[in-house]
C-alpha positions as CSV (number, residue, x, y, z in Angstrom):
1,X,16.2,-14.5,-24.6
2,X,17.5,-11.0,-24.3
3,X,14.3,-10.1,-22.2
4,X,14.5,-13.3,-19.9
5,X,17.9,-12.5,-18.7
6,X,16.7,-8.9,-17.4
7,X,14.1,-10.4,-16.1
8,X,16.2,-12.5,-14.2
9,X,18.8,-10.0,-13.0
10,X,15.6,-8.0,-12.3
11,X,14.1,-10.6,-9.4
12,X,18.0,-11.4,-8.1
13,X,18.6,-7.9,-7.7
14,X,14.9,-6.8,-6.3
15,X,15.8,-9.9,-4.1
16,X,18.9,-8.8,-2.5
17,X,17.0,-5.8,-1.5
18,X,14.2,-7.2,0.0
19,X,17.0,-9.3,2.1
20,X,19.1,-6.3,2.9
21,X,15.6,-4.4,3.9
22,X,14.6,-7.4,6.1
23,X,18.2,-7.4,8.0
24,X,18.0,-3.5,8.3
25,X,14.9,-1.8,8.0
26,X,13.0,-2.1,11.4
27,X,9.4,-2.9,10.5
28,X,10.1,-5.1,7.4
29,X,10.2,-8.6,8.6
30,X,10.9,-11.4,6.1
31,X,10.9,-15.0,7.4
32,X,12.1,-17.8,5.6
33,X,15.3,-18.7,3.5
34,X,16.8,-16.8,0.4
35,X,14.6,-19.2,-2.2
36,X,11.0,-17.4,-0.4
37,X,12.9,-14.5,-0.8
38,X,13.1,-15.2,-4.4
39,X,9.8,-16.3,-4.4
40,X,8.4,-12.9,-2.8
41,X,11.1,-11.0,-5.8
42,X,9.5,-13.2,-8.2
43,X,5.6,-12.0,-7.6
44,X,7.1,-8.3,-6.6
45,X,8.5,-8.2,-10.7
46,X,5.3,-9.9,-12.0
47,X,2.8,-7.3,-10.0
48,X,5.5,-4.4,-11.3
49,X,4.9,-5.6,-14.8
50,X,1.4,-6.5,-14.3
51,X,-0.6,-4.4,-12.1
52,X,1.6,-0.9,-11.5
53,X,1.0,0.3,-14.7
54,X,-2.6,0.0,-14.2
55,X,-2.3,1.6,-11.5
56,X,-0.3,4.8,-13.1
57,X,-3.0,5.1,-15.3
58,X,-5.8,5.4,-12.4
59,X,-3.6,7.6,-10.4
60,X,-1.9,9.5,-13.4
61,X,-3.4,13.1,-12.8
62,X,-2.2,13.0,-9.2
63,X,0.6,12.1,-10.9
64,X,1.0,14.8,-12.9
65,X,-0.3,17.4,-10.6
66,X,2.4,16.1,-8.0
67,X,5.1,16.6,-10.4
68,X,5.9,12.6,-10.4
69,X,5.7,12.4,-6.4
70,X,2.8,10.2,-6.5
71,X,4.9,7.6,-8.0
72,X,6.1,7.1,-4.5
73,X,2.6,6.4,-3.8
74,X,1.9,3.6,-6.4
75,X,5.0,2.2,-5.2
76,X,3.7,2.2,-1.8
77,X,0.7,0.4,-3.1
78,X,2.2,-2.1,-4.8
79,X,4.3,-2.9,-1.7
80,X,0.6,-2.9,0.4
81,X,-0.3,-5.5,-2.0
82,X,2.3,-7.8,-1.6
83,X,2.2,-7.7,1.9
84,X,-1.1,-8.8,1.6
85,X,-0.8,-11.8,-0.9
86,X,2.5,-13.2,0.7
87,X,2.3,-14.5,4.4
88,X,5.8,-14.8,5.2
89,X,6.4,-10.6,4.7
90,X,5.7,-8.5,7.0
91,X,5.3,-4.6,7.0
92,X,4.1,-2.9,10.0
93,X,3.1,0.9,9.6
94,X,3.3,3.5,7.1
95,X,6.8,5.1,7.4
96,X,8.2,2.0,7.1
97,X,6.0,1.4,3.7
98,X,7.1,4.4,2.7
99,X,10.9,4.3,3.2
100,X,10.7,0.5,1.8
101,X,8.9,1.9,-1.5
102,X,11.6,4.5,-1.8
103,X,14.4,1.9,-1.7
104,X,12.9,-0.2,-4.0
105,X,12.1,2.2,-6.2
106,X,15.3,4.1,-6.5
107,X,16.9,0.4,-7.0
108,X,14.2,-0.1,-9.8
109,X,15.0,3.1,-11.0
110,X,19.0,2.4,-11.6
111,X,18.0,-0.9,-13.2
112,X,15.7,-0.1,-15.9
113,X,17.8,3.0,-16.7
114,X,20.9,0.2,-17.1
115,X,19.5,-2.0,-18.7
116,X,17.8,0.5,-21.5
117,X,21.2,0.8,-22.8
């Protein structure tokens, strides 16, 4: 049960910033009401749990040989992909993928350090 309720705080929270990155992050374009925004939260936490550790483990010695930067770069392709399975987000060029991966994954950051406690 314990798990669930992260979970859930998880997708409200990673939510909220997709909203707040839609309002004021020129590039990112979200259309639709707060529940698709939920919805495109919801499938943001299940590729994060699903596919980005996959995707560490392909890209873990550039990883390593970065010194952790190229975390910023599985962010940015786990963002890419969810541009491409949802229609209704929209992120156009790769400065803006790259500033919305850093939000999201300082935000991600401050959560799963939080909620290790």
């Amino acid at each position: 049960m314990k798990g669930l309720v992260k979970t859930a705080a998880i997708i409200v929270i990673n939510a909220l910033v997709f909203w707040a990155m839609g309002r004021y992050l020129p590039g990112f374009t979200l259309s639709g009401d707060f529940r698709q925004v939920l919805v495109i939260a919801s499938i943001f936490t299940a590729l994060n749990f699903i596919l980005k550790p996959v995707i560490k483990l392909l890209f873990g010695p550039i990883i390593v040989l970065t010194l952790g930067l190229g975390l910023v770069v599985v962010n940015m392709l786990v963002l890419y992909i969810l541009d491409r399975l949802v229609n209704s987000l929209t992120i156009q060029g790769v400065l803006t993928l790259l500033y919305a991966s850093l939000i999201v994954g300082v935000v991600n950051f401050g959560l799963h350090s939080i909620f290790k406690k």
